[in-house]
N, C-alpha and C positions, 0 to 999 in steps of 0.2 A: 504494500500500500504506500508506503513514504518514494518509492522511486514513482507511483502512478503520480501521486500528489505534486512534486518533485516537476517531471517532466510538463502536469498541466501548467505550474509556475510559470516553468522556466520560457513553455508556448507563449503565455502573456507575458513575458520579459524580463522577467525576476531571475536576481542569481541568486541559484539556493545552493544549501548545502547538506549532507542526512548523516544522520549519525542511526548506528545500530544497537546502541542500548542507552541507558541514560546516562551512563558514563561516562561514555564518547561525546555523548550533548554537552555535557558540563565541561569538559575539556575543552570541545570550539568553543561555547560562551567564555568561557576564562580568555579565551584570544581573541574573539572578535564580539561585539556587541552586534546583534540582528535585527531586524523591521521587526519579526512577527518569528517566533518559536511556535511549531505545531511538535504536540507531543502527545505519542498515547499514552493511557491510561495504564496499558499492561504491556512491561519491555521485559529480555530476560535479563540478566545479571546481576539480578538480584535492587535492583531500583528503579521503581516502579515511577508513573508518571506524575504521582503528585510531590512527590521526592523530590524528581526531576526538576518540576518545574519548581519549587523549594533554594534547591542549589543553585539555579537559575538566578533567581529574584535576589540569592545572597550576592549576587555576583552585578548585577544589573536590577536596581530596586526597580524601574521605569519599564522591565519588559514586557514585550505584549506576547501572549501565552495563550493557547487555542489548546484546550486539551480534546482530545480526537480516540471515540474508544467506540467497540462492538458492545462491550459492557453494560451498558447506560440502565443506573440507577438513582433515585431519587436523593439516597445518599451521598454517592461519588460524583453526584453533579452540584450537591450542596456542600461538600470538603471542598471539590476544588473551586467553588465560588470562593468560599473563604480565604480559601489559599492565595487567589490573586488572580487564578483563570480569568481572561478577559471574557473568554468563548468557550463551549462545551457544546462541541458536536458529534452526533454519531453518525457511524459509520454506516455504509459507503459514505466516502467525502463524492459531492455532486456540484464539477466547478459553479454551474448554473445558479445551486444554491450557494453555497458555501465562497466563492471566491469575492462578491460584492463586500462579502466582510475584509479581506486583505487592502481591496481598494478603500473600504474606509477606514481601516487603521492606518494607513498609509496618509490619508488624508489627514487625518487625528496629528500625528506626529509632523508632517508638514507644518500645521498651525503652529504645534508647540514650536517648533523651529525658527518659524518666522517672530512669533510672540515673542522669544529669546534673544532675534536680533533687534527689533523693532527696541525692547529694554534698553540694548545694548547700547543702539546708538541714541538713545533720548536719556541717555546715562543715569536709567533707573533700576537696572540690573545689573547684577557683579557680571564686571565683562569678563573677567578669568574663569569662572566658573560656566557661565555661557559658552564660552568657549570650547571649556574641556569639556566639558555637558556634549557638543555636538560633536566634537571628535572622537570619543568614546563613541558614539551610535554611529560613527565609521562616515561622516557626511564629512564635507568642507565647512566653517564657517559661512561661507557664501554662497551656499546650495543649502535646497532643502533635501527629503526622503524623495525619491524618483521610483520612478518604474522599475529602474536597477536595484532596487532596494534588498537588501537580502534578506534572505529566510532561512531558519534550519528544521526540516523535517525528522525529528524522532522517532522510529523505528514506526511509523504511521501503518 
């Protein structure tokens, strides 16, 4: 599922990237910061998706986190609200349903981007932290989140 999800991205322009258990997610996140993490709910090596996305958040408090599970129950849709889950969907993923949401997280974080430099230069926002705020999520200060935006697919 994560190389199907993966390859629909990648058709609309996104560069993504997949990792195979939660492990491996947590390892890119510690290197790169993402647009939008999808992650299922059940990975094997022993860390599961709400974990994942857990370590995730220690690493990048502002991540956007789509938890993605065959599973789906009333419970593991209300932990991982908790948790931080932006999104909780199941499975099949159906770009037709499901991808409107990447375009508006995408959108989401453009705002905050713009909001940040708009602070920046009316010299009402710390512009150092503005700064390493957008470098971190892997943009230029002078760009916002684009089409290119990347994603990482968790063992979907």
């Amino acid at each position: 599922m994560a190389e199907s999800l993966a390859a629909w991205l990648r058709e609309d322009g996104y560069a993504v990237d997949t990792a195979n258990s939660g492990r491996d997610a947590v390892e890119k996140a510690a290197q790169r910061d993402y647009a939008i993490y999808f992650v299922d709910l059940k990975m094997p090596g022993g860390m599961d998706g709400i974990e994942t996305m857990m370590q995730v958040r220690r690493l990048h408090a502002e991540a956007s986190i789509i938890i993605i599970t065959a599973y789906a129950t009333v419970d593991t849709a209300i932990t991982a609200m908790k948790e931080g889950a932006q999104e909780y969907i199941v499975k099949p993923c159906k770009p037709g349903r499901d991808f409107p949401l990447v375009s508006r997280i995408i959108k989401v974080k453009n705002l905050q981007t713009r909001e940040q430099h708009s602070a920046q230069e009316t010299g009402r926002g710390n512009t150092t932290s503005a700064t390493s705020s957008a470098r971190a999520r892997g943009c230029r200060t002078s760009s916002s989140w684009r089409r290119k935006s990347p994603a990482c697919a968790a063992r979907c």
